[in-house]
Structure formats: C-alpha cells, structure tokens
C-alpha positions, -999 to 999 in steps of 0.1 A, spaced: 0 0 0 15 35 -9 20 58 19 9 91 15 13 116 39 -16 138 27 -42 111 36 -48 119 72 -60 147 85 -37 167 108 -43 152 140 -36 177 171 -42 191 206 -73 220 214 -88 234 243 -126 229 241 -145 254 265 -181 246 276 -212 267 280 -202 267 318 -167 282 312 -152 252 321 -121 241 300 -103 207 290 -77 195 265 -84 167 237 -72 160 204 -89 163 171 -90 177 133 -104 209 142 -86 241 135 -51 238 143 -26 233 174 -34 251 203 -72 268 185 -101 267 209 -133 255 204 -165 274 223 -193 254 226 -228 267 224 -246 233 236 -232 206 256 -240 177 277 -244 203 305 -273 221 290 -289 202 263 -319 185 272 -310 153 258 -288 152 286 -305 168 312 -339 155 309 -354 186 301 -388 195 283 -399 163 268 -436 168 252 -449 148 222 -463 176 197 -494 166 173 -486 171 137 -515 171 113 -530 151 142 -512 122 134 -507 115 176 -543 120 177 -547 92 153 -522 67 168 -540 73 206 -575 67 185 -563 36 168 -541 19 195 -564 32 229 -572 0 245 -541 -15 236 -514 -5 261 -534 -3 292 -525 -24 318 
C-alpha cells in the first residue's frame, strides 16, 4: 500500500471550553494546534442530557390518530 502523507488529516491538541466556562484539553482535526473551540450546547445544558422539556407535539394530528387507533391497547 502506498504511503501518503496527505491522507490523514492533521491530527492535534485543542482546548474545548463549555457553555459553563469550564475548559479541557483533547485532540482532534479541528482548527489547528493550540485553537479553541467554544461550545454553544453541551452535555451540560442540552436536554437530551438533562432531561429537560420532553412533550410529544401533534402534527396534522397524526398523535391524535395513533391514541384513536391503539387506545385499549397499552393499558395495563
């Protein structure tokens, strides 16, 4: 296999700061040595993470339809 050095991606050290301000090293292809990369959501204040609002929205009343169809069916 030919080796060519152009294949990878530059592979290097950043600081990544979270929405709280707090800070850590990793590596990655972002940027390049040393850059910093702000976050605007993170595990700290998304609410995938956090639990947060978590509310089924009826679209063209297609929930609607699924309760009407299904109703007897899951009840214990």
């Amino acid at each position: 296999m030919k080796k060519d050095p152009d294949l990878h991606p530059d592979y290097h050290q950043i600081k990544v700061v979270m929405t709280d301000g707090t800070e850590f090293m990793t590596y990655s292809t972002y940027g390049k040595e040393g850059d910093t990369l702000a976050l605007d959501i993170d595990p700290t204040t998304h609410p995938a993470w956090t639990g947060g609002d978590q509310r089924l929205t009826d679209r063209g009343g297609r929930l609607s339809k699924f309760n009407k169809r299904f109703e007897g069916l899951f009840k214990g």
